[in-house]
C-alpha atoms as one frame of an Amber mdcrd trajectory, in Angstrom:
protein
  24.754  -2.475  -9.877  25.844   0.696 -11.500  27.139   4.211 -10.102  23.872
   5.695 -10.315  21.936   3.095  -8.245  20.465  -0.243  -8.141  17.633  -1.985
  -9.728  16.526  -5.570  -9.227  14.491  -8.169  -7.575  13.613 -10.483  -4.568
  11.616 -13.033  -3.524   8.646 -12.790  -0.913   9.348 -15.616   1.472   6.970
 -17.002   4.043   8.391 -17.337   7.500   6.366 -17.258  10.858   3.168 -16.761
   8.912   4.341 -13.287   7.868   5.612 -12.560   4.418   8.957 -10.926   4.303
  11.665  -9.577   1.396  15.303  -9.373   1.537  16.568  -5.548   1.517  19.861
  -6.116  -1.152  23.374  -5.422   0.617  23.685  -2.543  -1.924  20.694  -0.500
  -0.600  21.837  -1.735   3.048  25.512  -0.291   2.632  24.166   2.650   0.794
  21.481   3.694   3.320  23.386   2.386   6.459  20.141   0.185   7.567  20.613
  -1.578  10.443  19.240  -4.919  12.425  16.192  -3.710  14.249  15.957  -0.556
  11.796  12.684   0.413  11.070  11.871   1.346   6.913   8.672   2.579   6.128
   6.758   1.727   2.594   4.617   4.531   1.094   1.330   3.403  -0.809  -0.499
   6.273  -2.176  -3.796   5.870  -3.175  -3.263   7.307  -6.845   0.485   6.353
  -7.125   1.357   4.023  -9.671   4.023   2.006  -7.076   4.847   1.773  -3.440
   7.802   4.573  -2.282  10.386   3.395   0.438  11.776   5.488   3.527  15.070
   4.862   4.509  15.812   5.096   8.720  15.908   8.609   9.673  14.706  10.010
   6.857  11.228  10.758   7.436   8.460   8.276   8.494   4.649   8.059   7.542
   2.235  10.423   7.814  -0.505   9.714  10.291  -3.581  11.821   9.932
């Protein structure tokens, strides 16, 4: 990771019938997400990739 931010990758694991993905310690420390947390993912219709939330930092909008 470098000063500016992080960039990299995880695998989509299967557990409980529900696909999950690891959140990387750097993004954990640097957001201060927590066990139970709730992070919301963004998918715009005409984006080109999904945006994430962090806790307390807005949630989605719900027409």
């Amino acid at each position: 990771m470098s000063d500016d931010g992080y960039a990299g990758s995880r695998k989509v694991l299967e557990r409980g019938g529900s696909l999950t993905v690891g959140i990387p310690k750097a993004i954990v420390d640097r957001y201060g997400i927590e066990k139970g947390d709730d992070v919301f993912w963004s998918d715009q219709k005409d984006a080109d990739r999904p945006t994430f939330i962090p806790p307390g930092q807005g949630g989605p909008e719900v027409a």
